[in-house]
mmCIF file of the N, C-alpha and C atoms, coordinates in Angstrom:
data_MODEL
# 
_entry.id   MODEL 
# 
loop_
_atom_site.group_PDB 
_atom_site.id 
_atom_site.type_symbol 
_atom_site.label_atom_id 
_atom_site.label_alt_id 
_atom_site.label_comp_id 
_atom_site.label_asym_id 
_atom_site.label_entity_id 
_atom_site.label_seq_id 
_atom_site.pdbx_PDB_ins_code 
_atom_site.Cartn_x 
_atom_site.Cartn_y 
_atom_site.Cartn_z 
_atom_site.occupancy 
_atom_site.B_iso_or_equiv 
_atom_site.pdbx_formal_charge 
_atom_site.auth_seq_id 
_atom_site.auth_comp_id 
_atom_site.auth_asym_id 
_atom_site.auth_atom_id 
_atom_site.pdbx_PDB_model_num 
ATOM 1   N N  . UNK A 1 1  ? 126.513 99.633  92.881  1.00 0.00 ? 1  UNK A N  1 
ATOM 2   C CA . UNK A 1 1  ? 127.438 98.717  92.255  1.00 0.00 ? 1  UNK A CA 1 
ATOM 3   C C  . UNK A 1 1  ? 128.850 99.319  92.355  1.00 0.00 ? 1  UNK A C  1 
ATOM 4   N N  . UNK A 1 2  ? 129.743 98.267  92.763  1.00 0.00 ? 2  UNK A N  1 
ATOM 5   C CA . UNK A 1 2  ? 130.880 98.988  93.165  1.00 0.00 ? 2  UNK A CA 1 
ATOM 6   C C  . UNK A 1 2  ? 131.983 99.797  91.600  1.00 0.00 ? 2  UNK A C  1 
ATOM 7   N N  . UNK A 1 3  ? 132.441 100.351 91.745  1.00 0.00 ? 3  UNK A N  1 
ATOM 8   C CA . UNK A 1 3  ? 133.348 100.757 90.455  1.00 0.00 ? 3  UNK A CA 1 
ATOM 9   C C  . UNK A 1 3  ? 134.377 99.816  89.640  1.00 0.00 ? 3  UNK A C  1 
ATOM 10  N N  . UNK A 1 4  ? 134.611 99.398  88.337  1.00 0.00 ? 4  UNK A N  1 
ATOM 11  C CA . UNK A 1 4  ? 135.739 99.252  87.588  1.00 0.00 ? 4  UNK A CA 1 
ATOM 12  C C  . UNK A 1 4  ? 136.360 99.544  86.797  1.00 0.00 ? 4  UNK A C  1 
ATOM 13  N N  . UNK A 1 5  ? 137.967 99.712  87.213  1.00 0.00 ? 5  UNK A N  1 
ATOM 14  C CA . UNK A 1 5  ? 138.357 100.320 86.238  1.00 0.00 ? 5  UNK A CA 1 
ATOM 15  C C  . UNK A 1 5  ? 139.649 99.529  85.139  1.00 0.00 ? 5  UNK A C  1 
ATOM 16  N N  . UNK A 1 6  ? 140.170 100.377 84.198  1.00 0.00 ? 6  UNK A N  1 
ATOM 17  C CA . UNK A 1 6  ? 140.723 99.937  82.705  1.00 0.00 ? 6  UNK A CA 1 
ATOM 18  C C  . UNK A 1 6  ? 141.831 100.552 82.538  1.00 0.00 ? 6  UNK A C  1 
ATOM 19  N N  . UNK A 1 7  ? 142.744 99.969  82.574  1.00 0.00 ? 7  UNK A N  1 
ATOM 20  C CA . UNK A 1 7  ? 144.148 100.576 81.938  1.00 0.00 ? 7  UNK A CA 1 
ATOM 21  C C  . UNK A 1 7  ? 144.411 100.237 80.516  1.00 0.00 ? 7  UNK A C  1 
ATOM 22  N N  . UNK A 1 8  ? 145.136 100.930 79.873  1.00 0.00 ? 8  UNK A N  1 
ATOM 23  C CA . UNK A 1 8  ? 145.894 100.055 78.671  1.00 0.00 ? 8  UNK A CA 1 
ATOM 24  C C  . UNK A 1 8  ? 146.377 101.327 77.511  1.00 0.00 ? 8  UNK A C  1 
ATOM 25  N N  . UNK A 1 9  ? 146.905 100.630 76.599  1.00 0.00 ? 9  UNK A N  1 
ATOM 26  C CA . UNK A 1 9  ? 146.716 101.759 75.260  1.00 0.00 ? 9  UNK A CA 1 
ATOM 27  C C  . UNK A 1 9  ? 145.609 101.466 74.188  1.00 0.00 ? 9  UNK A C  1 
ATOM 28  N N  . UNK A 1 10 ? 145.258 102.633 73.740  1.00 0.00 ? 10 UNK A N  1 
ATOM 29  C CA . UNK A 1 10 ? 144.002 102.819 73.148  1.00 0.00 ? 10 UNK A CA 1 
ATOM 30  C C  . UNK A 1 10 ? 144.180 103.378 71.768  1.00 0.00 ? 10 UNK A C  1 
ATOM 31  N N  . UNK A 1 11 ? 144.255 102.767 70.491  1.00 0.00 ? 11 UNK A N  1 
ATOM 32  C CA . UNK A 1 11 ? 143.885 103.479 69.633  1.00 0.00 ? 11 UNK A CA 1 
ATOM 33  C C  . UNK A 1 11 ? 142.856 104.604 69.134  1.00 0.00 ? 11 UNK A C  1 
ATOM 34  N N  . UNK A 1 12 ? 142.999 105.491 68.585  1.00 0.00 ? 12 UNK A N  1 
ATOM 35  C CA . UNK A 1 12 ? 141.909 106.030 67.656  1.00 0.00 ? 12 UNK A CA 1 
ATOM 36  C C  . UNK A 1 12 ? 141.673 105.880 66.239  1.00 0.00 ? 12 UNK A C  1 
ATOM 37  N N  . UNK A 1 13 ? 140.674 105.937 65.252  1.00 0.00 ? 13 UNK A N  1 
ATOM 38  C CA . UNK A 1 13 ? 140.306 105.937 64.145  1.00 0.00 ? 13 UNK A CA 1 
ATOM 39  C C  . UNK A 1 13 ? 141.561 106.116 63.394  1.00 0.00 ? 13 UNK A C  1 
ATOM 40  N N  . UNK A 1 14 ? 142.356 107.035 63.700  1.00 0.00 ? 14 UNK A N  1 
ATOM 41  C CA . UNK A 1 14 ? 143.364 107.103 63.208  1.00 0.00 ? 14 UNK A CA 1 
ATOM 42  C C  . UNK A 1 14 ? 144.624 106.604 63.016  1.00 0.00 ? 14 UNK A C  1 
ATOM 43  N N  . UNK A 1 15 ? 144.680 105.488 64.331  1.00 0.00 ? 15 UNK A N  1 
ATOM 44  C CA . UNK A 1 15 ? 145.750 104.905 64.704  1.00 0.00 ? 15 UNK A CA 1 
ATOM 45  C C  . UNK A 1 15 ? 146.482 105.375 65.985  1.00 0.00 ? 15 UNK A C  1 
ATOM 46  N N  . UNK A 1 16 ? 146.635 106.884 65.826  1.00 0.00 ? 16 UNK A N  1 
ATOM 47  C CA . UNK A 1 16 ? 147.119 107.583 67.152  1.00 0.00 ? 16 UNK A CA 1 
ATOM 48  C C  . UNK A 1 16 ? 146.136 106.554 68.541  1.00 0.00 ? 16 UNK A C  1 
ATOM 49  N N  . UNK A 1 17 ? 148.101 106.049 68.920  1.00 0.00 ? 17 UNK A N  1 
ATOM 50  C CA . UNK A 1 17 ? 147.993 105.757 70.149  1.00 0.00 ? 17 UNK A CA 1 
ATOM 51  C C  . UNK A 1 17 ? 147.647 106.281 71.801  1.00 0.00 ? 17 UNK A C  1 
ATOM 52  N N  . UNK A 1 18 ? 146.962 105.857 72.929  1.00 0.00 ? 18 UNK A N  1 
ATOM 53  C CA . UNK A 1 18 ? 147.137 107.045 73.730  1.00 0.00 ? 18 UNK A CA 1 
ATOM 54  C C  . UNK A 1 18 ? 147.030 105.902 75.118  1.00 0.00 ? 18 UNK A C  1 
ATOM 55  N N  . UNK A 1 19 ? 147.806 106.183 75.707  1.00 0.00 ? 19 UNK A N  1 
ATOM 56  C CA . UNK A 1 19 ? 147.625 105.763 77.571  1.00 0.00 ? 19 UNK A CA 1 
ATOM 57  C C  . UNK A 1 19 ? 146.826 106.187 78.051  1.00 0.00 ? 19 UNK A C  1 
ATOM 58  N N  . UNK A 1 20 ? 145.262 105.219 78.285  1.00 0.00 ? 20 UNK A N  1 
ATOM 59  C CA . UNK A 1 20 ? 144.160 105.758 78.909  1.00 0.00 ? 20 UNK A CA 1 
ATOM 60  C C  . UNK A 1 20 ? 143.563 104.855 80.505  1.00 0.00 ? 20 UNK A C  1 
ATOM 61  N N  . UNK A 1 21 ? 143.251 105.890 81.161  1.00 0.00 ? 21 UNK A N  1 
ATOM 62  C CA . UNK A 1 21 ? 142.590 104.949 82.339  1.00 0.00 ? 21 UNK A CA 1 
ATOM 63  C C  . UNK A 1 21 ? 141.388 105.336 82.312  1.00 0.00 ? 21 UNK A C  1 
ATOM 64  N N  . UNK A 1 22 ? 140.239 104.203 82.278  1.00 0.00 ? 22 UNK A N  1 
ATOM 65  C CA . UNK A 1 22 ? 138.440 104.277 82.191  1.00 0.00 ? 22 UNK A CA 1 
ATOM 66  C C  . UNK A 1 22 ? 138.185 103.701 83.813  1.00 0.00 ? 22 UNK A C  1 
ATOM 67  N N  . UNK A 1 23 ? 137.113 104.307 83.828  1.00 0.00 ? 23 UNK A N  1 
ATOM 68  C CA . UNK A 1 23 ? 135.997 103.708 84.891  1.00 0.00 ? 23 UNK A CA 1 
ATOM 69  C C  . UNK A 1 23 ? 134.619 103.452 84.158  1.00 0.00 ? 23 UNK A C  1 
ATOM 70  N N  . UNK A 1 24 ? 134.353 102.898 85.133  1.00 0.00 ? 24 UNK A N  1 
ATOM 71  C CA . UNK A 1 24 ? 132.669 101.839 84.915  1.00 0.00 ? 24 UNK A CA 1 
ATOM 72  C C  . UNK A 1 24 ? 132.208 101.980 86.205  1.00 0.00 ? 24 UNK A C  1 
ATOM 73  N N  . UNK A 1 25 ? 130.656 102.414 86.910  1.00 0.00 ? 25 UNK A N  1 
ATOM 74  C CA . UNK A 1 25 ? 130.400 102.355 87.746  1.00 0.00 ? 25 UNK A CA 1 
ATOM 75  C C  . UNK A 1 25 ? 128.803 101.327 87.523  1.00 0.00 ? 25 UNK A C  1 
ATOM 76  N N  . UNK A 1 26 ? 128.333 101.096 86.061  1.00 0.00 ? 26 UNK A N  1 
ATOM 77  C CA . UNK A 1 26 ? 127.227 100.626 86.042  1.00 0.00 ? 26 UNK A CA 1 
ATOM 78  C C  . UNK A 1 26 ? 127.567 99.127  85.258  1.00 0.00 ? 26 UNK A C  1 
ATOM 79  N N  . UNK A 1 27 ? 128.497 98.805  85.658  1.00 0.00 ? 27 UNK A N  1 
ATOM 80  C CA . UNK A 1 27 ? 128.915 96.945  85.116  1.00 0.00 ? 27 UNK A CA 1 
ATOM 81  C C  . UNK A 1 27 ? 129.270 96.990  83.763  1.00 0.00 ? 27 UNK A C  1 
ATOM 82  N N  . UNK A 1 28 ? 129.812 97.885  83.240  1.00 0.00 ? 28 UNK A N  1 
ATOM 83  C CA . UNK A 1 28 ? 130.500 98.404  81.893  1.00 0.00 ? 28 UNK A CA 1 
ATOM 84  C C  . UNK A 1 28 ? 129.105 98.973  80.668  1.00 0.00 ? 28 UNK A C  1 
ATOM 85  N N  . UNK A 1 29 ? 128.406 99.667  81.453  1.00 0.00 ? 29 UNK A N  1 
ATOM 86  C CA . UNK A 1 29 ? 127.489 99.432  79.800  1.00 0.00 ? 29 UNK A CA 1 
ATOM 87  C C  . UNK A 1 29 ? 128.027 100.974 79.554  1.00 0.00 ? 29 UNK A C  1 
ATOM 88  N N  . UNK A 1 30 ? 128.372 101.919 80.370  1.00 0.00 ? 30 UNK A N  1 
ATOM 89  C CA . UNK A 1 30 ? 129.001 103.334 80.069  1.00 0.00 ? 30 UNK A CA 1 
ATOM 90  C C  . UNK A 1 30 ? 130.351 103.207 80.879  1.00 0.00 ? 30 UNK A C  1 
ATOM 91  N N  . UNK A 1 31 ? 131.555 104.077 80.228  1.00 0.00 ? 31 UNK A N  1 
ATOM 92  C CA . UNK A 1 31 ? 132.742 104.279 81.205  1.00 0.00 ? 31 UNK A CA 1 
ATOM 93  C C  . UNK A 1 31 ? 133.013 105.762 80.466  1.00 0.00 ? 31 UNK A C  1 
ATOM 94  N N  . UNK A 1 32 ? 133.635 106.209 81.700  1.00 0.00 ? 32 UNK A N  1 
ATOM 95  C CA . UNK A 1 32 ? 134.673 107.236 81.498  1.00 0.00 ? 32 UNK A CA 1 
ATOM 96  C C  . UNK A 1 32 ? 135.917 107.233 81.671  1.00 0.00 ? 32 UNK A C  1 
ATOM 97  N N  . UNK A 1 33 ? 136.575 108.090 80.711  1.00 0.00 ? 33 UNK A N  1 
ATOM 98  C CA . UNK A 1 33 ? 137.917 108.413 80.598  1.00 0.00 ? 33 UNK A CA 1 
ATOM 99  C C  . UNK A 1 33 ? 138.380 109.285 81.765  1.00 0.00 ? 33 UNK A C  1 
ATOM 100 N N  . UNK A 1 34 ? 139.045 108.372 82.961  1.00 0.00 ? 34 UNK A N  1 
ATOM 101 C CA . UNK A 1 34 ? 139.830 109.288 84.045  1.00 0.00 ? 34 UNK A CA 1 
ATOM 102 C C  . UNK A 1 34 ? 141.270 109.853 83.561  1.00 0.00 ? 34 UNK A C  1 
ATOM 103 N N  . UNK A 1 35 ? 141.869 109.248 82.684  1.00 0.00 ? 35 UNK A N  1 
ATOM 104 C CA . UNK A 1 35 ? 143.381 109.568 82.067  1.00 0.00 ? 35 UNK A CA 1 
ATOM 105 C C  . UNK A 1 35 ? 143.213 109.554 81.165  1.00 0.00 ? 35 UNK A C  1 
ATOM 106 N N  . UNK A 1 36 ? 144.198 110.033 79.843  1.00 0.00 ? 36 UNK A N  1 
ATOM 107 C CA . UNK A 1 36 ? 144.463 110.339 78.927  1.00 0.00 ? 36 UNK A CA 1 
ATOM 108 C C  . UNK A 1 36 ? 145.717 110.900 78.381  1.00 0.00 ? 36 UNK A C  1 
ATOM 109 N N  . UNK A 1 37 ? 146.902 110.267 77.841  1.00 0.00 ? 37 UNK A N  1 
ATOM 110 C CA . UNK A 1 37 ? 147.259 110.966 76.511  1.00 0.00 ? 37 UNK A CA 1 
ATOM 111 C C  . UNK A 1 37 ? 148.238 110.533 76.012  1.00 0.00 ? 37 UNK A C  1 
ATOM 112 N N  . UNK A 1 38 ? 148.985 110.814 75.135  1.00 0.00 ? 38 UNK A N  1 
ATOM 113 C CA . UNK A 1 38 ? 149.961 109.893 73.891  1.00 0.00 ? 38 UNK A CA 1 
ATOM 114 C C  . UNK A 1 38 ? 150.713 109.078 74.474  1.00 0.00 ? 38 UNK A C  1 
ATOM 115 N N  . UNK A 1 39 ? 150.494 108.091 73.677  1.00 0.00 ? 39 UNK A N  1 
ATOM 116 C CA . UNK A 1 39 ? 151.641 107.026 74.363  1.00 0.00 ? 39 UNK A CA 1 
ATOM 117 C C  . UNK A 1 39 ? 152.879 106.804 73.814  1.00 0.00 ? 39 UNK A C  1 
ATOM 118 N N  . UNK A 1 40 ? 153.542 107.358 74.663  1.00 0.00 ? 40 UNK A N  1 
ATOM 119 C CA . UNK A 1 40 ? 154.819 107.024 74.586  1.00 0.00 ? 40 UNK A CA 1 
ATOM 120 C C  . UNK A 1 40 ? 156.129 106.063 73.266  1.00 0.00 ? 40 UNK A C  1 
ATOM 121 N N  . UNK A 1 41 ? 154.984 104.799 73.551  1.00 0.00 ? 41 UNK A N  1 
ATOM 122 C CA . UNK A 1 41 ? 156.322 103.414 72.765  1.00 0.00 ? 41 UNK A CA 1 
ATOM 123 C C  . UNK A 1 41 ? 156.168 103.926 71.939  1.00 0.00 ? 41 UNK A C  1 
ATOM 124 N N  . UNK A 1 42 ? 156.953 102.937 71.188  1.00 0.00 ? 42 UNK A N  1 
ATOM 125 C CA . UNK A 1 42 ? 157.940 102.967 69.966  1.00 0.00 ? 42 UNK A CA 1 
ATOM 126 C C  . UNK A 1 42 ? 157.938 101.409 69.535  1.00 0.00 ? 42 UNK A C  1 
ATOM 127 N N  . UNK A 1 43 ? 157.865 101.442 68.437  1.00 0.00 ? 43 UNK A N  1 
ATOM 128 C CA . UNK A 1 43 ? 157.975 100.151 67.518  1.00 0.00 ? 43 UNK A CA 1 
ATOM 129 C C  . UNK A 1 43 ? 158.766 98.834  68.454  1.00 0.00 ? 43 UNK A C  1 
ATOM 130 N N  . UNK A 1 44 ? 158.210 97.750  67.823  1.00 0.00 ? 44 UNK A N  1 
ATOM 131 C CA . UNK A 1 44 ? 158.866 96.884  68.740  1.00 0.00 ? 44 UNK A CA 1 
ATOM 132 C C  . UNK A 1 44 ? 158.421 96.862  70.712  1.00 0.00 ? 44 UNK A C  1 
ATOM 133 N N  . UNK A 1 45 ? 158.031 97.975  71.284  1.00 0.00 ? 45 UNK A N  1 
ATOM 134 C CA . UNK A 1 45 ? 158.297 97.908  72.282  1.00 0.00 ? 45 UNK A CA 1 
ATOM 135 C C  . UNK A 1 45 ? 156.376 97.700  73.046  1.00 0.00 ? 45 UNK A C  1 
ATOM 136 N N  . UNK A 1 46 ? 156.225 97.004  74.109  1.00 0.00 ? 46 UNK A N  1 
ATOM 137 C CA . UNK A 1 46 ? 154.826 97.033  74.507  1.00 0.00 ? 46 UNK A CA 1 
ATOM 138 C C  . UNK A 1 46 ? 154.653 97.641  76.046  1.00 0.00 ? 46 UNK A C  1 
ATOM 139 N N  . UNK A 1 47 ? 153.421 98.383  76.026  1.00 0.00 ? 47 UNK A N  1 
ATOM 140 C CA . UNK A 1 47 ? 152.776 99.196  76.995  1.00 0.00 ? 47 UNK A CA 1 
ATOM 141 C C  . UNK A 1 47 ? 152.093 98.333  77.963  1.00 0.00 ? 47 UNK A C  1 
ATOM 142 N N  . UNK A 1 48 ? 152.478 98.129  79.471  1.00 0.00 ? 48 UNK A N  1 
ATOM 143 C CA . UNK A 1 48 ? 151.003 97.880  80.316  1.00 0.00 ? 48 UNK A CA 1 
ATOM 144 C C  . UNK A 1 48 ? 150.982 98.677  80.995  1.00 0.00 ? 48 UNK A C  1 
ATOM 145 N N  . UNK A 1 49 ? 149.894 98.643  81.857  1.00 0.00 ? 49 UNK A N  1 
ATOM 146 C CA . UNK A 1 49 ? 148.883 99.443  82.472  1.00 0.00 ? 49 UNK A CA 1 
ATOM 147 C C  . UNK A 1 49 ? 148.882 98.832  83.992  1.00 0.00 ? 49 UNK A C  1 
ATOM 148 N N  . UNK A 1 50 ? 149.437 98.818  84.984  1.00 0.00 ? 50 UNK A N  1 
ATOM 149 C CA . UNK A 1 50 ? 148.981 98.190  86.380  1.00 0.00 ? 50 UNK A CA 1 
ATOM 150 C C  . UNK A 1 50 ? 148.131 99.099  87.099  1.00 0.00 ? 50 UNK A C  1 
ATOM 151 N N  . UNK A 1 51 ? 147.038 98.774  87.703  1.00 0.00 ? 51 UNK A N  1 
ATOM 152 C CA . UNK A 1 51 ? 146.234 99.388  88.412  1.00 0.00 ? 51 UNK A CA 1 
ATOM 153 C C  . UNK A 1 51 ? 145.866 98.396  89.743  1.00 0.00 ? 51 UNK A C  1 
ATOM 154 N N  . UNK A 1 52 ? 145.689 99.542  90.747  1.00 0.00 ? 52 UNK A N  1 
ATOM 155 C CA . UNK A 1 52 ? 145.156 99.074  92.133  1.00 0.00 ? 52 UNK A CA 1 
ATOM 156 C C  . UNK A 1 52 ? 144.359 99.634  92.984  1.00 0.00 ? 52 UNK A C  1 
ATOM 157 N N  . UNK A 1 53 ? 143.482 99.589  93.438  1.00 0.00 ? 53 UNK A N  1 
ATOM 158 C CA . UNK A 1 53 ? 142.853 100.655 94.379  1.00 0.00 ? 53 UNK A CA 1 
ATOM 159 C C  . UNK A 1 53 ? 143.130 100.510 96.241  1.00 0.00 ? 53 UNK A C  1 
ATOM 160 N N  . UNK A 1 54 ? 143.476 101.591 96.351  1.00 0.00 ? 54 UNK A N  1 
ATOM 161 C CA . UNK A 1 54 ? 143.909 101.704 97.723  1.00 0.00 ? 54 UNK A CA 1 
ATOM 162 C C  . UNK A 1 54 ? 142.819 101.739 98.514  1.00 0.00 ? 54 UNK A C  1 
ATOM 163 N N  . UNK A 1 55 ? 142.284 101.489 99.971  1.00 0.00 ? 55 UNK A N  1 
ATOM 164 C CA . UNK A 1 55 ? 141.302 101.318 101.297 1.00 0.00 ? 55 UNK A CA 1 
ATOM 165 C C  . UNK A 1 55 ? 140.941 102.660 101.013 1.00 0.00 ? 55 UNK A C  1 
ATOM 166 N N  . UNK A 1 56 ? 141.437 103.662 100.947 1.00 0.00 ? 56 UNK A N  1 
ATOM 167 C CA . UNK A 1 56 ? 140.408 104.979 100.535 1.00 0.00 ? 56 UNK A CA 1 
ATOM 168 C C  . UNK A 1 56 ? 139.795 105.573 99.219  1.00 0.00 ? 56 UNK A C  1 
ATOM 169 N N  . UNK A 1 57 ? 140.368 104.776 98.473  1.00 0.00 ? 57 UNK A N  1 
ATOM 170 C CA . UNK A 1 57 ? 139.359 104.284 97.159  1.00 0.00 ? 57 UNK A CA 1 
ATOM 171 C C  . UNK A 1 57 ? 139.965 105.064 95.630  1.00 0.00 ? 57 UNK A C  1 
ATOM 172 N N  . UNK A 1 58 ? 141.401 105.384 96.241  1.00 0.00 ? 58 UNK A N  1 
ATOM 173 C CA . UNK A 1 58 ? 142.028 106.347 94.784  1.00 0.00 ? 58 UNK A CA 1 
ATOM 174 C C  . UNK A 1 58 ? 142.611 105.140 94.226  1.00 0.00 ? 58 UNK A C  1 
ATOM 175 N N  . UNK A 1 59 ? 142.919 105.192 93.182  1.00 0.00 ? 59 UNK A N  1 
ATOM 176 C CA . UNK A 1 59 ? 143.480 104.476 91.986  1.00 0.00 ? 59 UNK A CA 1 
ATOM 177 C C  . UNK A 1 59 ? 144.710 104.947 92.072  1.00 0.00 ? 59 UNK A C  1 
ATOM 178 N N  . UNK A 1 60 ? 145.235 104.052 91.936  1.00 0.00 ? 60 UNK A N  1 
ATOM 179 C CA . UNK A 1 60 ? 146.979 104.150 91.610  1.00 0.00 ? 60 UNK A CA 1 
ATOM 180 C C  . UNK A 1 60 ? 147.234 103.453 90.506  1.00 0.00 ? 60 UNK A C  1 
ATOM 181 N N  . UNK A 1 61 ? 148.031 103.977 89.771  1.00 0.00 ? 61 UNK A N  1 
ATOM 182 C CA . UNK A 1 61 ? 148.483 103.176 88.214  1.00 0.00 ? 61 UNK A CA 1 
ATOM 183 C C  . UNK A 1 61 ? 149.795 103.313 87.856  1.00 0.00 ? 61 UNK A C  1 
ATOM 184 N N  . UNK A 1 62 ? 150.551 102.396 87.251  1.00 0.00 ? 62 UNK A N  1 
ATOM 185 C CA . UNK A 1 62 ? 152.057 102.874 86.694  1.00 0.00 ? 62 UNK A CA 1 
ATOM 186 C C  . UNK A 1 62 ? 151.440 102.019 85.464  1.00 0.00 ? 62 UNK A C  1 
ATOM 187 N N  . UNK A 1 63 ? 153.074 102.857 84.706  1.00 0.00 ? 63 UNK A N  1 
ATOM 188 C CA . UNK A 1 63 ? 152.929 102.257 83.653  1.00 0.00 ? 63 UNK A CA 1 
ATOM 189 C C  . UNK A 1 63 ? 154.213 101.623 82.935  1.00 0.00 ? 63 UNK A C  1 
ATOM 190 N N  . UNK A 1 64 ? 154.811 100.905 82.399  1.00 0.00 ? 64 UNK A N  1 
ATOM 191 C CA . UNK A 1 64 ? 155.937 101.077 81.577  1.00 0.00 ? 64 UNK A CA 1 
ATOM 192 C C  . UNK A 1 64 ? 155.723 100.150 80.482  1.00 0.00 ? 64 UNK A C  1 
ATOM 193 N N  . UNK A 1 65 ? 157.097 100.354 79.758  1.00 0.00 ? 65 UNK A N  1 
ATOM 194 C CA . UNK A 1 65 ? 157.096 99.670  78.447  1.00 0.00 ? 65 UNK A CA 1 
ATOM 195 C C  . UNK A 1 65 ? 158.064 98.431  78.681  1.00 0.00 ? 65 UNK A C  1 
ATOM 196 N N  . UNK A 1 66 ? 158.109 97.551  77.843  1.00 0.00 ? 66 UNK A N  1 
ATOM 197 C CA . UNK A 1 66 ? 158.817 96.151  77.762  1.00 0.00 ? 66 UNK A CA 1 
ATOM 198 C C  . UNK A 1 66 ? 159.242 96.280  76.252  1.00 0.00 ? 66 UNK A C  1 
ATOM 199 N N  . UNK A 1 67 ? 160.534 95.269  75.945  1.00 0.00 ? 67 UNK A N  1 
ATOM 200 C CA . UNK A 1 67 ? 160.930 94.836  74.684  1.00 0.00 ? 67 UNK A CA 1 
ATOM 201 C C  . UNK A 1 67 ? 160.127 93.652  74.150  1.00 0.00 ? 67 UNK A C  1 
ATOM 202 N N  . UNK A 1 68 ? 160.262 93.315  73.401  1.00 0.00 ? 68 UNK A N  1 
ATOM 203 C CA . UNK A 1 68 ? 159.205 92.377  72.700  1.00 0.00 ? 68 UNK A CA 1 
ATOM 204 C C  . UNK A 1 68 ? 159.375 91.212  73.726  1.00 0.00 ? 68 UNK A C  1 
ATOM 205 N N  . UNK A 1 69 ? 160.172 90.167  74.103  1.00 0.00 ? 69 UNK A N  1 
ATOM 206 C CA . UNK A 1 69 ? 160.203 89.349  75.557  1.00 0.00 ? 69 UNK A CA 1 
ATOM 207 C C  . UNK A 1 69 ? 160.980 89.697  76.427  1.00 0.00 ? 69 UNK A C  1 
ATOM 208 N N  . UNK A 1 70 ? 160.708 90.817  77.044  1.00 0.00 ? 70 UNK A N  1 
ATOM 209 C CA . UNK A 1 70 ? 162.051 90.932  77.753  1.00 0.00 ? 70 UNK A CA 1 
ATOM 210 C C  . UNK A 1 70 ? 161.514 91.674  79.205  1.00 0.00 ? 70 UNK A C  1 
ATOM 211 N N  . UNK A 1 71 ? 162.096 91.890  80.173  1.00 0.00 ? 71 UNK A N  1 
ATOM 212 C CA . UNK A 1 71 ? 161.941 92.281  81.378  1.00 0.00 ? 71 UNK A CA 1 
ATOM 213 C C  . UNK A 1 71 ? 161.481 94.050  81.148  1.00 0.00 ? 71 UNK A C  1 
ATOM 214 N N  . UNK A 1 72 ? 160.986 94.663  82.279  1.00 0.00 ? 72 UNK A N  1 
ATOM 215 C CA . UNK A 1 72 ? 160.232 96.043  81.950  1.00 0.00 ? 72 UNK A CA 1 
ATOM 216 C C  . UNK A 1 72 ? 161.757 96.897  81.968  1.00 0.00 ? 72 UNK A C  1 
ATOM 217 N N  . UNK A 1 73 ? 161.845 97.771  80.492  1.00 0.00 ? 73 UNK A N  1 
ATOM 218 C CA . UNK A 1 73 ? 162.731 98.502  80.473  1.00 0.00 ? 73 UNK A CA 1 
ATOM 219 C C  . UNK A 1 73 ? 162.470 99.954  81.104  1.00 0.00 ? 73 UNK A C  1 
ATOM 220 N N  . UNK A 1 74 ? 161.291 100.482 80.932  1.00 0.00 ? 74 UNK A N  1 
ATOM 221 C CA . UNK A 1 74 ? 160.898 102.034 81.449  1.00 0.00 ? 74 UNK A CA 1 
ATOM 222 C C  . UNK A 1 74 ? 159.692 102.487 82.242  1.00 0.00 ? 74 UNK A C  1 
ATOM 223 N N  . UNK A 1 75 ? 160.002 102.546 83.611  1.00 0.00 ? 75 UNK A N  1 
ATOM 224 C CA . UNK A 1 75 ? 158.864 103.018 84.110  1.00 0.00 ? 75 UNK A CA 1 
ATOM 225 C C  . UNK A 1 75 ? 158.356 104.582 83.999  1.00 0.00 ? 75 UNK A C  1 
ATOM 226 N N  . UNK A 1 76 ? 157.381 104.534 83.213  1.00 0.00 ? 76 UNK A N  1 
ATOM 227 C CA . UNK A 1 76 ? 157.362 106.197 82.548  1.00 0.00 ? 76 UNK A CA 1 
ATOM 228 C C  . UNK A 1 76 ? 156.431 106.839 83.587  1.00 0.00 ? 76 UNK A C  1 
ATOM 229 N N  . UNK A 1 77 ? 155.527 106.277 84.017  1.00 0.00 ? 77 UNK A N  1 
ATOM 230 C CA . UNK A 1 77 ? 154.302 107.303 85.197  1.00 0.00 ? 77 UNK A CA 1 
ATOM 231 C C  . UNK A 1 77 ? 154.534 106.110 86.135  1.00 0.00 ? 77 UNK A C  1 
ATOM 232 N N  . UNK A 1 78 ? 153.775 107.178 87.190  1.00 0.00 ? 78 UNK A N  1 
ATOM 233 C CA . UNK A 1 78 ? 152.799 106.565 88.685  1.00 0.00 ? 78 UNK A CA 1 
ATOM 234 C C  . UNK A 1 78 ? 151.687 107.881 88.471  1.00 0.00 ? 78 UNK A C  1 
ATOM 235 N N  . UNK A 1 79 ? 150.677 107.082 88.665  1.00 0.00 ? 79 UNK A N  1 
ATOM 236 C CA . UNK A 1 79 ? 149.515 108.230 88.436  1.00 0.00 ? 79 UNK A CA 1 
ATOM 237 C C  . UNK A 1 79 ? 148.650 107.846 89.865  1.00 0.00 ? 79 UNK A C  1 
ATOM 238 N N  . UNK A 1 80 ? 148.252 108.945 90.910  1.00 0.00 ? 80 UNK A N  1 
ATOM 239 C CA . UNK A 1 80 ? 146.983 108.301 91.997  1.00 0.00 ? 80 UNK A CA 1 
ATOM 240 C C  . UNK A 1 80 ? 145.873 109.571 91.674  1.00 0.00 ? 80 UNK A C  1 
ATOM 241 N N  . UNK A 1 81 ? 144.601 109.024 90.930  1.00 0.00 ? 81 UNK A N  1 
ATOM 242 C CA . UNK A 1 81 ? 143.303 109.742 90.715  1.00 0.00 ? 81 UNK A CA 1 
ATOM 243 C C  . UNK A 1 81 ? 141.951 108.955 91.531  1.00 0.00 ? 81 UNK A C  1 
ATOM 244 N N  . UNK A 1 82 ? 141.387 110.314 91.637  1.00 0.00 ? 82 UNK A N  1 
ATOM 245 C CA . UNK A 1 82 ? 140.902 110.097 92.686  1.00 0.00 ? 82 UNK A CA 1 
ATOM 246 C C  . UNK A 1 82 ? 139.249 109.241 92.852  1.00 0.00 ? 82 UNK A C  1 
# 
């Protein structure tokens, strides 16, 4: 079964936010955490996650933040894992 994977921000129990990228290789019933760690924003401001996989099969991801409607103010990473 081929692989999928998950960008986004992730709470914990605690609230602490974190920029994580998951994989799934068995149709989501287990994933792992390929990335990890604090995220960045700040009040008001929202996180995505773009992901793509390249013909030799690494993941590429950026990330930035946006104002509440507004065009992307900060591109903070480019991440390629493998």
């Amino acid at each position: 079964m081929p692989a999928a994977y998950l960008g986004g921000v992730f709470a914990d129990a605690t609230n602490t936010q974190y920029l994580e990228i998951h994989r799934t290789g068995d149709a989501g019933k287990t994933w792992s955490t390929l990335h990890s760690e604090p995220y960045p924003g700040t009040s008001g401001n929202y996180g995505f996650v773009s992901l793509a996989v390249d013909p030799m099969g690494s993941v590429h991801s950026t990330h930035y933040t946006t104002d509440i409607l507004g065009a992307a103010i900060s591109y903070d990473a480019h991440y390629v894992l493998p």
